[in-house]
C-alpha positions in Angstrom: 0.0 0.0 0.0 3.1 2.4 0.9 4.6 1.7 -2.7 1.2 2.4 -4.3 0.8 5.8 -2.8 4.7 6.2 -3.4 3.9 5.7 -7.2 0.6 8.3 -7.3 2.4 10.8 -5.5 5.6 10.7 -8.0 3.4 10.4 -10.3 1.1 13.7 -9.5 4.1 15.7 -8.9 5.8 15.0 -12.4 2.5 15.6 -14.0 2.5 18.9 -12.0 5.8 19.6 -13.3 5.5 19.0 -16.6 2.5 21.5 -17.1 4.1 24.1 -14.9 7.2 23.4 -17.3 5.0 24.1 -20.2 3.3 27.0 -19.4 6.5 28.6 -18.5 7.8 28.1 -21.6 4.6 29.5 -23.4 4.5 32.4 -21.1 8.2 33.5 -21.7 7.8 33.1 -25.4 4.9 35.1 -25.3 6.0 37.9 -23.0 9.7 38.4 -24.2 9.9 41.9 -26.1 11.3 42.0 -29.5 14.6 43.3 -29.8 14.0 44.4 -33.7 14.6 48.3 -34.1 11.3 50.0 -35.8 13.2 51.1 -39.2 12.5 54.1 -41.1 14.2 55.4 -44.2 13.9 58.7 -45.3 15.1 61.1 -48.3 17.3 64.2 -48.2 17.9 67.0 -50.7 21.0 68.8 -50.4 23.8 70.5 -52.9 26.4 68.6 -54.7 29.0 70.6 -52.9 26.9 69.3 -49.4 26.9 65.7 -50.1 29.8 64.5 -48.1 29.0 67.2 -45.2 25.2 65.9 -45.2 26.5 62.4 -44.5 29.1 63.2 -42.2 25.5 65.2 -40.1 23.0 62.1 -41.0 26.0 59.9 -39.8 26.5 61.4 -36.0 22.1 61.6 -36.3 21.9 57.8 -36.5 24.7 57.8 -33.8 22.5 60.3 -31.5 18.8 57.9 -32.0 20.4 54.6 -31.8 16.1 53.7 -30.8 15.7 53.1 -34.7 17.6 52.0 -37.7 17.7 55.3 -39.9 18.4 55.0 -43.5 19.0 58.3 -45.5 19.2 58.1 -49.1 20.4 61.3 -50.5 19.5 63.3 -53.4 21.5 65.9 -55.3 19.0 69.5 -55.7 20.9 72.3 -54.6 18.9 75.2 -52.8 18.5 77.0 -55.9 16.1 74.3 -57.6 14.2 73.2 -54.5 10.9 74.6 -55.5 11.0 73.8 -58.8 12.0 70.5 -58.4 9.4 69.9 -55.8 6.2 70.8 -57.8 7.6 69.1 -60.7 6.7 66.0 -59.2 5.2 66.8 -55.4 5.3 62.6 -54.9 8.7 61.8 -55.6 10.1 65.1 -53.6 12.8 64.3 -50.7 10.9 64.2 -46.6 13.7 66.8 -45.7 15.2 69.4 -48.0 17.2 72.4 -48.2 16.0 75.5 -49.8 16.2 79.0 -50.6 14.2 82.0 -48.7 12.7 83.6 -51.6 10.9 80.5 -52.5 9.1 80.3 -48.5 5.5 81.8 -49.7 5.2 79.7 -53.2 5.7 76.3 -51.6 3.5 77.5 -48.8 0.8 78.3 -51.1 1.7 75.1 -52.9 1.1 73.0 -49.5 4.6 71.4 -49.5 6.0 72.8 -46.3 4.8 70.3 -42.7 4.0 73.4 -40.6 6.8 73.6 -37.5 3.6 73.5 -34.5 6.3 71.5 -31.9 7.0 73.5 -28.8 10.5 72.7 -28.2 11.3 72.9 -32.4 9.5 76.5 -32.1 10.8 77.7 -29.2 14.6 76.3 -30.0 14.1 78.1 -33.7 12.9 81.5 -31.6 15.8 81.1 -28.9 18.7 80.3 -31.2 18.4 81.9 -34.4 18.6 86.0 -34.9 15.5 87.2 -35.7 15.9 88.2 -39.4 15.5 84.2 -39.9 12.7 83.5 -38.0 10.7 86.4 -39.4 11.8 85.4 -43.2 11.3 81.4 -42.1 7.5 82.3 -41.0 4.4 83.8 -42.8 1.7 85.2 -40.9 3.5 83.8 -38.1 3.6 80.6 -38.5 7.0 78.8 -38.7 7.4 76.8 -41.8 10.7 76.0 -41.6 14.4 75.7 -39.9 16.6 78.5 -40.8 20.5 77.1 -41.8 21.9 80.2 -42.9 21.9 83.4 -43.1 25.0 84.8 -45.5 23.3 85.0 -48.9 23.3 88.8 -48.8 25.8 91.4 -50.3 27.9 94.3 -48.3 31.3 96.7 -49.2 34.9 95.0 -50.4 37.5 97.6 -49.7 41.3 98.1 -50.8 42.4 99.4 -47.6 45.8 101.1 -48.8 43.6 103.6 -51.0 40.3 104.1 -48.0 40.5 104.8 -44.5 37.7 103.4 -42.4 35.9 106.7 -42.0 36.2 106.9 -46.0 33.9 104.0 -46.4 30.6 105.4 -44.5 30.1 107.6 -47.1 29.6 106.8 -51.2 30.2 110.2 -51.9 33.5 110.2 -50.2 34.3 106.9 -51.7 33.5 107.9 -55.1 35.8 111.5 -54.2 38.5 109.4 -53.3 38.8 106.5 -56.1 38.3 108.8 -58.5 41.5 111.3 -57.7 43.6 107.8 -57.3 42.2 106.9 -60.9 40.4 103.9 -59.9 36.7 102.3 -59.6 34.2 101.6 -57.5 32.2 98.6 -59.0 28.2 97.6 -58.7 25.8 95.6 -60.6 23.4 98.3 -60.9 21.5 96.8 -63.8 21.0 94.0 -61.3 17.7 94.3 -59.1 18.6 92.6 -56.2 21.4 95.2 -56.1 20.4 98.4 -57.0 17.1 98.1 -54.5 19.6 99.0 -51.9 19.2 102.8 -52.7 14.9 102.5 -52.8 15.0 100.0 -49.4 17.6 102.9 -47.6 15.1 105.3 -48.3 12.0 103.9 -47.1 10.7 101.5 -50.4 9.0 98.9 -49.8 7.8 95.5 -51.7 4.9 93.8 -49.9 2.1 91.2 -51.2 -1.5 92.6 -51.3 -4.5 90.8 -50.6 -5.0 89.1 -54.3 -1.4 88.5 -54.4 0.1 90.5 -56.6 3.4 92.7 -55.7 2.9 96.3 -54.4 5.7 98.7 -54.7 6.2 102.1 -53.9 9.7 103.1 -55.4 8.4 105.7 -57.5 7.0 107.9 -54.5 8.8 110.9 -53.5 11.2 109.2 -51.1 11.6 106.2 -54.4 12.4 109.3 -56.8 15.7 110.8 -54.2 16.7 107.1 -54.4 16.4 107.1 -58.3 18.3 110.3 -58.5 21.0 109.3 -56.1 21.6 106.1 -58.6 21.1 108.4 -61.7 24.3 110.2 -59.8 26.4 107.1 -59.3 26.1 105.8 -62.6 27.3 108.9 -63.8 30.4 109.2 -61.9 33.7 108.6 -63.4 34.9 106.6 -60.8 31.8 103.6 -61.2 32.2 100.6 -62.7 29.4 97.8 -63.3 29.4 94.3 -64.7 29.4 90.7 -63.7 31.5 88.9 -60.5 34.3 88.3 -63.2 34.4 91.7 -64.0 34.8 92.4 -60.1 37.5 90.0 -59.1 39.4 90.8 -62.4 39.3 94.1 -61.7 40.6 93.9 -57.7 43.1 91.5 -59.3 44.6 94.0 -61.4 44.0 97.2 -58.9 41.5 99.1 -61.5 38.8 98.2 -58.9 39.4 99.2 -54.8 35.8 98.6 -54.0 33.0 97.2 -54.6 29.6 95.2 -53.7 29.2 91.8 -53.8 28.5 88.9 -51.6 30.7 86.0 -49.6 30.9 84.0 -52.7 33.5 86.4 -54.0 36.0 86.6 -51.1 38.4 84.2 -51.5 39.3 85.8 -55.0 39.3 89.1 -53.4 41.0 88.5 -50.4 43.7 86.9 -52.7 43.6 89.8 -55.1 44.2 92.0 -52.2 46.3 90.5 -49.4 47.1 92.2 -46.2 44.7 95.4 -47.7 41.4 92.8 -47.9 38.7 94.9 -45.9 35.1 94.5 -46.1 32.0 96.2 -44.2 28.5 97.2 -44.4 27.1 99.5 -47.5 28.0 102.8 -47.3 25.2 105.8 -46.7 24.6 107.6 -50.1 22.6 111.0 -50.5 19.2 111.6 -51.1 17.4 114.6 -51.8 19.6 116.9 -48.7 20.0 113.7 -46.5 22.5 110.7 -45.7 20.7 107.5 -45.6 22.1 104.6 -45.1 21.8 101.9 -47.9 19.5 98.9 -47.7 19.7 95.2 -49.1 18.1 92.2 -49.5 18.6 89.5 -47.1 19.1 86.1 -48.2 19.0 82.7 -45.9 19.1 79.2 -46.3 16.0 77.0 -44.6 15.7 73.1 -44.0 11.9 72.3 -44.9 10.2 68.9 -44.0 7.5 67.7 -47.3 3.9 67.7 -45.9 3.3 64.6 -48.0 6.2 62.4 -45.7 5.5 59.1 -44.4 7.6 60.2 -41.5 7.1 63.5 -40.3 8.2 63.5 -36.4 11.1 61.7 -37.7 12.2 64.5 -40.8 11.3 66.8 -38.1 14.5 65.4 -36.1 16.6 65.1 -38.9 15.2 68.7 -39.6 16.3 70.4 -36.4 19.4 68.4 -36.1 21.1 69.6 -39.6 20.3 73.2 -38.3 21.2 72.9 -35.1 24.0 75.2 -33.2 26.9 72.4 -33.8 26.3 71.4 -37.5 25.6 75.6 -38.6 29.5 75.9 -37.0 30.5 72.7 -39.2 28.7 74.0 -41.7 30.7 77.3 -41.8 33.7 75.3 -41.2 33.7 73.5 -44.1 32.0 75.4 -46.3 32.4 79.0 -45.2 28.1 79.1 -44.3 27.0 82.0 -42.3 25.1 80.8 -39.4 21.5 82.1 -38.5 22.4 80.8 -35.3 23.0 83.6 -32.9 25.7 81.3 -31.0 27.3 80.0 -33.7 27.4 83.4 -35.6 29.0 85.1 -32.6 32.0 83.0 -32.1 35.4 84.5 -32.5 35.7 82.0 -35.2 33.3 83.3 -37.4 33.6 87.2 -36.4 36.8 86.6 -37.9 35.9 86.1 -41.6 36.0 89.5 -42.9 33.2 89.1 -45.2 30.5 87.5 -43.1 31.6 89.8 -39.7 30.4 93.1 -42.8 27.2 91.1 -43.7 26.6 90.8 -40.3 27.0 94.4 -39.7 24.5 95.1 -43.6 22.0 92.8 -41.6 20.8 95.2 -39.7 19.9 97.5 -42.6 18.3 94.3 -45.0 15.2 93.4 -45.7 13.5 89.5 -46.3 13.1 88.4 -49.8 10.1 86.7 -48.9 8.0 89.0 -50.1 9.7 89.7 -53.4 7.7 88.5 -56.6 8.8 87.1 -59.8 7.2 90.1 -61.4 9.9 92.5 -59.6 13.1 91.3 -61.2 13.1 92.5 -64.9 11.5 96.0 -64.3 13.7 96.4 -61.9 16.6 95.8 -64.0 15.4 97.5 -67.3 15.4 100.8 -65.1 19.2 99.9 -64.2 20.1 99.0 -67.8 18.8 102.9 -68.2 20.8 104.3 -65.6 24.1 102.4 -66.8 23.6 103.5 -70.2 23.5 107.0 -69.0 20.1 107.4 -71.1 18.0 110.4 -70.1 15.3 110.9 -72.6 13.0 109.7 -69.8 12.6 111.6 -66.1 13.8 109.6 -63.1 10.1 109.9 -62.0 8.6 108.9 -65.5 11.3 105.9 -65.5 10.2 105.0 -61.8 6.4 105.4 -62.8 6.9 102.7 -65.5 9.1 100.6 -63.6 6.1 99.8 -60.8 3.5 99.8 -63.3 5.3 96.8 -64.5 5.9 95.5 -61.7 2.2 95.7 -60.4 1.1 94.3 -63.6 3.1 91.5 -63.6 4.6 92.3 -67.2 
């Protein structure tokens, strides 16, 4: 009787093992978390000159979210060609791309920017950036996108051996002085992003009205001082216009000792001129009885996210990291970028570089191309052409008057 409860109770107590045994082993199976990272891929528009820097930033991203396994496949469109590019074929445009300020309100309007409504993106974007870039990144304000740069703007190259620093405040004095040393002082007047420094000194302005159509004023009194005080310039023996080649030639051979252009022509310069390399904001010019300080346009660099990704809180990241305070200083490291970023821009490193420290003094006198219409340019330049051709059949005023009827009309 012993050995037959003997041989129940083993008998019980394997049975009771075995099923504990087997539910273990389901439950474990069933309860162990997967150790597969969520994947996401996602497609970024940059420069060809920006290729190797974008991997080198979408490399140390995928080191900074190690949480998911990132693949970036990245396409060549420049900043340039971003807008055009993207309505050509809204579908096949990258989740994160880079593109140029002036082209903020058409792919608004076209619904390709993912608004930026995340706190800490907004208030990082407010916080870090000077506020030239987050007015020109925002419409009606609302943020549309992450501002990368802000050096695509123009300001004063100077031959120090021929002007002092008190010289170049004033284009009259510049003009006074070049000209008794037999030499030039050079400007693309027949170009309209240039020559709206005189009308944006002196009060012009370009805004959108309510239909959307361009609304200019340069041919009100204040517009017709400005037109005169090119009309002057133009005139003077000592200006000189023509293209960038025309401008670095010229500093090359010492027929040029200053003139206006942007970063993209300082390395030439700053060769052409050696230990005299000088650059600073536009000079004041006279209108009317008055000095007024020139204007310009401002020109910056954005990172946008496509409304139509798959991914958007990811190209949001990716986003905010290519701008962010660290990759705007590699940025200007490696390719000589002005940062928006108030931080970045402020470093000795950067104050350093002639040319950006005097476009960030002309900042303070430029204004946003974001409100700058296609129907602007070419009037704008016809009037130039005029005023370099030293043709005055017509008045400043009826020249002006024609000028913004054009430019109204969209013709």
């Amino acid at each position: 009787m012993k050995k037959l409860l003997s041989v129940i109770l083993c008998g019980l107590m394997a049975l009771s093992l075995g099923a504990c045994g087997t539910t273990t082993s389901t439950t474990d199976a069933s309860t162990t978390p997967s150790t597969e990272k969520e994947k996401v891929t996602l497609t970024v528009w940059g420069s060809q000159d920006d290729q190797e820097m974008l991997n080198q930033m979408l490399d140390s991203f995928k080191a900074a979210h190690p949480e998911k396994d990132y693949t970036f496949e990245l396409g060549v469109v420049g900043e340039p060609d971003a807008k055009t590019t993207y309505l050509g074929d809204p579908s096949a445009a990258a989740d994160v791309f880079a593109f140029a300020n002036d082209q903020l309100r058409d792919l608004v309007n076209a619904g390709a920017l993912y608004k930026i409504t995340r706190t800490a993106d907004v208030d990082y974007i407010n916080s870090s950036n000077a506020q030239g870039t987050v007015d020109a990144a925002s419409i009606d304000g609302q943020l549309y996108a992450y501002p990368e740069t802000a050096d695509n703007g123009y300001f004063m190259y100077y031959d120090k051996s021929v002007f002092t620093e008190d010289d170049v405040k004033s284009l009259d004095t510049m003009l006074s002085v070049a000209d008794a040393a037999g030499k030039k002082v050079f400007m693309d007047v027949s170009n309209g992003w240039y020559i709206a420094s005189f009308f944006l000194g002196n009060g012009g302005t370009l805004t959108i009205d309510a239909d959307g159509k361009q609304v200019c004023n340069f041919n009100d009194a204040n517009g017709v001082a400005a037109g005169e005080a090119i009309k002057a310039f133009t005139a003077n023996q000592a200006f000189l216009t023509g293209d960038d080649a025309v401008l670095t030639a010229g500093f090359a051979d010492g027929s040029i000792v200053a003139g206006v252009s942007g970063t993209w022509t300082a390395g030439a310069i700053a060769d052409a001129l050696g230990d005299n390399y000088a650059a600073t904001k536009l000079p004041e010019f006279t209108a009317g009885d008055t000095q007024v300080q020139m204007g310009s346009f401002a020109g910056y660099k954005f990172v946008g996210v496509n409304s139509q990704t798959a991914n958007p809180t990811d190209a949001m990241d990716v986003a905010a990291w290519l701008t962010n305070e660290e990759n705007q200083v590699i940025r200007f490291q490696q390719r000589e970028m002005g940062p928006s970023n108030i931080e970045a821009a402020s470093s000795d490193e950067v104050q350093s570089n002639a040319a950006l420290a005097a476009l960030a003094l002309q900042s303070n006198y430029a204004t946003s191309q974001k409100d700058v219409l296609g129907t602007y340019w070419n009037p704008a330049e016809a009037f130039g052409t005029t005023m370099e051709a030293k043709d005055y059949s017509k008045s400043v005023q009826d020249l002006l008057d024609a000028m913004v009827a054009q430019i109204h009309d969209g013709e």
